[in-house]
C-alpha positions as CSV (number, residue, x, y, z in Angstrom):
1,X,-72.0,158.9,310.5
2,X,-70.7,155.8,308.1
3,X,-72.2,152.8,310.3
4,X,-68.9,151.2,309.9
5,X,-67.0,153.7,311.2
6,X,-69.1,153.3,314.3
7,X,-68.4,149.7,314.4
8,X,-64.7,150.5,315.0
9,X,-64.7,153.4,317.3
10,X,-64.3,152.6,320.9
11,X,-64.5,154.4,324.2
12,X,-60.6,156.2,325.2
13,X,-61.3,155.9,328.4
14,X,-62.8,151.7,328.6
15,X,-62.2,150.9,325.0
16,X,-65.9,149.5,325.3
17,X,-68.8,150.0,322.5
18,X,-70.0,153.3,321.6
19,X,-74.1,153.6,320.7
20,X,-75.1,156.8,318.7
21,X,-77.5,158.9,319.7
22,X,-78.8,160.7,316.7
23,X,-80.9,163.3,318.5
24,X,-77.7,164.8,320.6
25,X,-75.7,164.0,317.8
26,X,-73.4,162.0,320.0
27,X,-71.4,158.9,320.6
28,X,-72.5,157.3,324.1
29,X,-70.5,155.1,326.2
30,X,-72.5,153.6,328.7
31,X,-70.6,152.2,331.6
32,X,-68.3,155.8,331.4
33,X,-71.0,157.6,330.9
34,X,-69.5,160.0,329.1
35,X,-71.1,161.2,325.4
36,X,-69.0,162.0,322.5
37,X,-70.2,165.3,320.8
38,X,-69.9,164.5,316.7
39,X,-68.6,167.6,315.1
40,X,-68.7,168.2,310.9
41,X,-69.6,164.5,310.6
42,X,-66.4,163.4,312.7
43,X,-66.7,162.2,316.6
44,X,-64.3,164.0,318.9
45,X,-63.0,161.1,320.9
46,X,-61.4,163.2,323.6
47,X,-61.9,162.6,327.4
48,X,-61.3,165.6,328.5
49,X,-64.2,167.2,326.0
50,X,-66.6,164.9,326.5
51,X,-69.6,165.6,328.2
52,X,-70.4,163.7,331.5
53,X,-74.0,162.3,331.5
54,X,-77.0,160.9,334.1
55,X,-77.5,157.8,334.7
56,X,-80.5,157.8,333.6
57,X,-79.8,159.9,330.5
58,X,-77.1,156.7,329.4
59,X,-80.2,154.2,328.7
60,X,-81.7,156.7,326.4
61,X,-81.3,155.6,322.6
């Protein structure tokens, strides 16, 4: 994903930062804990499809 693309993109749901995971292939918001599932190279920034995550799963870069 173009790094400057990623500086841009905000949460839908806070409209805070978004950290990528590279492993999951996701974007992560934090405080929502919620992850963004990146599909063909394009971040589906949906609430409603994204994926709810652990708290302790959120800290993990």
């Amino acid at each position: 994903m173009d790094p400057k693309l990623l500086e841009i993109l905000v949460c839908p749901v806070c409209k805070g930062g978004l950290e990528m995971h590279h492993k999951e292939g996701e974007l992560v918001c934090r405080p929502c804990r919620l992850a963004y599932a990146i599909k063909d190279g394009i971040p589906v920034m949906l609430a409603d499809e994204a994926r709810q995550i652990a708290a302790d799963e959120a800290g993990a870069a």
